[in-house]
N, C-alpha and C positions, 0 to 999 in steps of 0.2 A: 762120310760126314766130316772125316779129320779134315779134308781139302779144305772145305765148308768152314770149316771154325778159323783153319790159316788167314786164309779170305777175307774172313770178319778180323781178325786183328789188322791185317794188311790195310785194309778200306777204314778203320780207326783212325786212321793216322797216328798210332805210337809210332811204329818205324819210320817215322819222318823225323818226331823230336826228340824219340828215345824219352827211355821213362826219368829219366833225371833233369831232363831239361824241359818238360811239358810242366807246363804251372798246375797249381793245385785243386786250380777248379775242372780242370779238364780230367786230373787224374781223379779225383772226386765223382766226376761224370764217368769213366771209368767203371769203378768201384761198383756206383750204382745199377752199371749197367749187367756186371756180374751177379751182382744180387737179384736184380729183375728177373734174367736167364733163368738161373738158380728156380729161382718161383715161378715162373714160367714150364718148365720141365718137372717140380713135385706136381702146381694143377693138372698140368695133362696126364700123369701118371694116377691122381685121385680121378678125374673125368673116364680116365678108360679102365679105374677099377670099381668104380660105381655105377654098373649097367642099369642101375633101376633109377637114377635120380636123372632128372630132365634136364634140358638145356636151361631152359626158363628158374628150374630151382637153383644150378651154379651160379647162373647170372648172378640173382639174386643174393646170395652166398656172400660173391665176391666183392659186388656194389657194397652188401652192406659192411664187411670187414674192412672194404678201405673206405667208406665212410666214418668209422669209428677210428681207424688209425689216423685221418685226418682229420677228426674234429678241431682238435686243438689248433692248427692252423691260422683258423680265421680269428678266433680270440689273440692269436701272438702277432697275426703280420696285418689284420687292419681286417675288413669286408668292403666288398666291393657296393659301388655305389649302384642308388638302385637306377633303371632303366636297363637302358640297353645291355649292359655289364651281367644281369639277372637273366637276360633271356639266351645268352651267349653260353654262360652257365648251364641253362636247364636244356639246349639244345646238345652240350659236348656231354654231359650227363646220361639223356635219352640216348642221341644218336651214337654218337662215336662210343659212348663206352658200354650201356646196357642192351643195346642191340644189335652191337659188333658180338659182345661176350656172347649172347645167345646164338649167333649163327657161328662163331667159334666150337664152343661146347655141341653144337649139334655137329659140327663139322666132324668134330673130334671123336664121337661117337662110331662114327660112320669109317675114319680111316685108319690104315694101319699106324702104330707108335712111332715106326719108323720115317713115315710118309711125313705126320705129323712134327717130327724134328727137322724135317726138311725145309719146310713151308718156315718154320720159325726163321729162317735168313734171310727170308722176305722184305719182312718188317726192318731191322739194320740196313740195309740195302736199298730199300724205297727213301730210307731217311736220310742217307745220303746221297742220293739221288735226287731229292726234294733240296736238299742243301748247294746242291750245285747247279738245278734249272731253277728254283726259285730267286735261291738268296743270291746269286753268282759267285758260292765262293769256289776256288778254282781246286782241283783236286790234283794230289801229286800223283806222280807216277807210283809210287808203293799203294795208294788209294785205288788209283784204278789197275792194277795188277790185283788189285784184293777183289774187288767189283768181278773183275774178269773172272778171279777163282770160285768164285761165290757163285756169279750163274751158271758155270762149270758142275759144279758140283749139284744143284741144283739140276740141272737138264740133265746128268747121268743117274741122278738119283730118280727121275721117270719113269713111272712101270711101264714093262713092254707091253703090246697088245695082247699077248698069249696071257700074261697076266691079271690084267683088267678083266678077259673074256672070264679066268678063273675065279676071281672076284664078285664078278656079276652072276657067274652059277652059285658062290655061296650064298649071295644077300638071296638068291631066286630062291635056293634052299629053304633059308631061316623065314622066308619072306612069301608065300607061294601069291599069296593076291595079289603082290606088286610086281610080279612077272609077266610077262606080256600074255 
């Protein structure tokens, strides 16, 4: 996973502007994004050391503690108006964030920690990926040397087949009904 982490600074674009000359919002973007990481790797670490609590309870967990971290939000920067603006809301709400978290946490149940740090450079990596077929913006060459290390390391990070097959005698184990 060290490849994996290169990768992700490489595809950041700091090694283009160096961190002295990148403005303050992007190193602020930055910042944030360590922090996210950060929490990202304690949740998965609470999810796979609480075998008895469900996908459906973290969801819930999470939704509601960043509900509460960002109440305050919408009293300091305005609410949005209502119509269409409310169902956009209740759609990225449902969809993307309490029905993702729950196939996540269940995901995360199911694989090894390891696997699970894996898949985390997914998400960076779609996102700029989405940054250069959506928005067109043009990536440098340190960006896509990062891209390149990043799916690298991801596609070695792959269990082999002898693997999986041991995998699937454990879950057959723990699991006898769900074995064929």
């Amino acid at each position: 996973m060290p490849a994996a982490l290169v990768g992700l600074a490489l595809a950041s674009g700091a090694a283009d502007a160096g961190f002295r000359d990148m403005g303050r919002d992007y190193a602020v973007g930055i910042a944030l994004c360590l922090v996210g990481s950060f929490s990202y790797a304690i949740v998965t670490l609470l999810a796979k050391a609480a075998q008895g609590v469900g996908s459906y309870a973290f969801a819930a967990w999470q939704c509601g503690v960043g509900a509460l971290l960002l109440a305050p939000w919408p009293w300091l920067q305005g609410w949005p108006a209502w119509g269409a603006a409310w169902g956009w809301l209740v759609g990225l709400a449902v969809l993307h964030t309490g029905l993702a978290y729950v196939l996540m946490y269940a995901g995360m149940a199911r694989l090894p920690t390891v696997r699970i740090a894996a898949l985390q450079f997914v998400y960076p990596g779609a996102a700029v990926l989405v940054d250069w077929l959506v928005y067109g913006r043009a990536l440098t060459p340190w960006q896509g040397l990062g891209m390149a290390v990043m799916a690298a390391a991801l596609w070695a990070s792959k269990p082999s087949a002898a693997h999986r097959q041991t995998e699937a005698g454990k879950i057959a184990c723990r699991h006898p009904a769900a074995s064929p």
